[in-house]
C-alpha positions in Angstrom: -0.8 12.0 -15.5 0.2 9.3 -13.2 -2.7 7.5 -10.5 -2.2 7.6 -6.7 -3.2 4.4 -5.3 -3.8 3.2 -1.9 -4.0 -0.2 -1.6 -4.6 -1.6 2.3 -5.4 -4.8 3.5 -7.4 -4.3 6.5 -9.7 -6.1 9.3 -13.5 -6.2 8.4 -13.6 -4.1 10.8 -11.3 -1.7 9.2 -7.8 -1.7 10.7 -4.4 -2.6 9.1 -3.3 -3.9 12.3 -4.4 -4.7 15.9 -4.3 -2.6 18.8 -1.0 -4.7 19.8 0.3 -3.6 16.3 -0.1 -6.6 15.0 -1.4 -7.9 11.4 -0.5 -11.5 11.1 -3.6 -12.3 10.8 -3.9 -10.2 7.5 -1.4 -12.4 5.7 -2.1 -13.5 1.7 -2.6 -16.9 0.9 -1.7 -17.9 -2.8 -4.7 -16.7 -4.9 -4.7 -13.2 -3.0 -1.5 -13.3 -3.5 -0.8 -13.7 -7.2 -4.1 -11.3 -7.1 -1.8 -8.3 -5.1 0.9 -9.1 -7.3 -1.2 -8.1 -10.8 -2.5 -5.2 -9.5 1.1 -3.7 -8.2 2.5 -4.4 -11.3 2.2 -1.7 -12.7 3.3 0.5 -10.1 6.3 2.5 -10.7 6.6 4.4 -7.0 6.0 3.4 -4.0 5.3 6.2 -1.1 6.0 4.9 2.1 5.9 6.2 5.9 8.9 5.0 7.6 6.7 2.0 9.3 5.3 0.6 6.4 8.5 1.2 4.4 10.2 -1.1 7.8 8.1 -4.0 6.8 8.1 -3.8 3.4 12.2 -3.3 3.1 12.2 -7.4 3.8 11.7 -8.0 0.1 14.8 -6.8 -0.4 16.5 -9.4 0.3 13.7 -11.9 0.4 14.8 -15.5 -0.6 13.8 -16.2 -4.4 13.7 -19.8 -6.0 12.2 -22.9 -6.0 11.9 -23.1 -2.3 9.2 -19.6 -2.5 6.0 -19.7 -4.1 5.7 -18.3 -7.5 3.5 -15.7 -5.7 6.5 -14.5 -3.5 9.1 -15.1 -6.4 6.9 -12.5 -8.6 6.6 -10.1 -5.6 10.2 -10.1 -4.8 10.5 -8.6 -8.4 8.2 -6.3 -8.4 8.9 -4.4 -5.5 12.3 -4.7 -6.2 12.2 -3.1 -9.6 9.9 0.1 -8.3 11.4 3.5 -6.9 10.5 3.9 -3.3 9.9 7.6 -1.6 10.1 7.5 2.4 9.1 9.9 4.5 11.0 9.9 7.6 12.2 12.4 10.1 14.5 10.3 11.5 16.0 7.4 8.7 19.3 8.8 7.9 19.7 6.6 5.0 17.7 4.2 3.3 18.7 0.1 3.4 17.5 -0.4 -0.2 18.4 0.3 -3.4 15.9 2.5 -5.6 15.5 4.5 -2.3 15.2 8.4 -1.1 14.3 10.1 2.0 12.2 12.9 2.4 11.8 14.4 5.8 8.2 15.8 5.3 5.0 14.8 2.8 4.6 17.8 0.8 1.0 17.4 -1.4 2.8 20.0 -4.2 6.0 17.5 -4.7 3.6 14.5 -4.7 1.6 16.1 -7.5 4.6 17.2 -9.2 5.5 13.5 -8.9 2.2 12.3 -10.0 2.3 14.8 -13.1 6.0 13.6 -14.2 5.6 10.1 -13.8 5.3 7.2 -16.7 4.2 4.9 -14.5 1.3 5.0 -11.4 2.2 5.4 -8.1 1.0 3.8 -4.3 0.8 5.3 -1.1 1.4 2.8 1.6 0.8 3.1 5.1 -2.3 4.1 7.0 -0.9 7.6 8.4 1.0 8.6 5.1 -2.3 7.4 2.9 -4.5 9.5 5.7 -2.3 12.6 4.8 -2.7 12.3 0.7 -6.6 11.2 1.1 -6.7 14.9 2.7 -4.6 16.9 0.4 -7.3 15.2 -2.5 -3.9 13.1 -4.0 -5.2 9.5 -3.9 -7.2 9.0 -7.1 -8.0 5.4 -5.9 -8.2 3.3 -3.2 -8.6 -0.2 -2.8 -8.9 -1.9 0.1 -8.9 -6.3 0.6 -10.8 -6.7 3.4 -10.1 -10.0 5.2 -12.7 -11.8 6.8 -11.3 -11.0 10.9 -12.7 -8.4 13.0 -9.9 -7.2 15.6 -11.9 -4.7 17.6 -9.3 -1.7 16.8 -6.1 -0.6 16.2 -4.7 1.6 13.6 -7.3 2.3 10.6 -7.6 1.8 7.3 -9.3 4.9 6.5 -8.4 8.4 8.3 -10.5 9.4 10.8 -12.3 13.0 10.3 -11.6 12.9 6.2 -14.3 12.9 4.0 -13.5 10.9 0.8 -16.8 10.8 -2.2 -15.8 6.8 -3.4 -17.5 5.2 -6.4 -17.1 1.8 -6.4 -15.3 0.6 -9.9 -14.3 -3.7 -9.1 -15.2 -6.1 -6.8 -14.0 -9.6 -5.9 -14.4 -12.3 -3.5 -11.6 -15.0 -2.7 -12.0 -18.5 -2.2 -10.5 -17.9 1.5 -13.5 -14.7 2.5 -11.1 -12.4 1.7 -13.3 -9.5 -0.5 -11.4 -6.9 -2.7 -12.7 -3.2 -3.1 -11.8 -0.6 -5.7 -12.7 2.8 -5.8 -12.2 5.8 -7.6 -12.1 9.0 -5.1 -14.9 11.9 -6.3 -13.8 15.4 -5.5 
């Protein structure tokens, strides 16, 4: 069976983006980068709330070439090449290819999902990764924490869910960032 992973880059502090929505300051330099890039690889789903699946969509059509890092380049492709799930009440139709809408998260289809799939799967977004840490979906979570506290805004984590974690990698970048993995105890 397939892995649910929900990978988040997040404020020390534990948001994924300020209180005025934003999360500029969260953005990857090279070595994170190339870092991210590994890890998704072998990603064959992505699971997206319609937010996170509104800043994402810009790889899409991303400029690729000489005049992008190799970081971006290899990113382009990778997101590109994965099957993307949103869940939107109100997206009529999706703007990229490899793209379906669902209208509500439903744990059973996700697990059915999980079950069928040949290749691991990622829940992104705060709210949609809050809903499958509750329905016991995720079996990992891994969480680059950069080194900014921004005194609130929307969490990493979901608030009144109690997730058992066992810590299974660590790292720390060059730039402070630290990388967290865990797999989720029942």
């Amino acid at each position: 069976m397939a892995r649910l992973i929900y990978s988040a880059i997040a404020s020390l502090d534990g948001y994924v983006n300020d209180e005025d929505g934003r999360f500029d300051w969260s953005a990857p330099d090279e070595e994170v980068h190339a870092f991210v890039n590994d890890a998704e690889r072998p990603i064959g789903t992505y699971l997206y709330g319609r937010r996170m699946y509104d800043v994402m969509a810009v790889w899409q059509t991303m400029p690729t070439g000489d005049e992008e890092s190799a970081a971006t380049n290899d990113y382009a492709e990778i997101w590109r090449a994965a099957e993307k799930v949103v869940y939107s009440r109100t997206l009529d139709a999706p703007r990229t290819p490899r793209t379906r809408i669902e209208r509500e998260f439903d744990a059973a289809a996700v697990r059915a999902m999980k079950q069928g799939a040949a290749a691991d799967l990622s829940v992104g977004g705060a709210e949609l990764a809050g809903q499958a840490l509750r329905a016991g979906l995720v079996d990992e979570v891994s969480l680059l924490l950069s080194p900014i506290a921004v005194g609130g805004g929307t969490p990493a984590l979901p608030h009144g869910a109690r997730v058992h974690l066992e810590l299974l990698d660590q790292r720390r970048f060059a730039n402070g960032v630290v990388y967290l993995r865990y797999e989720t105890r029942g």
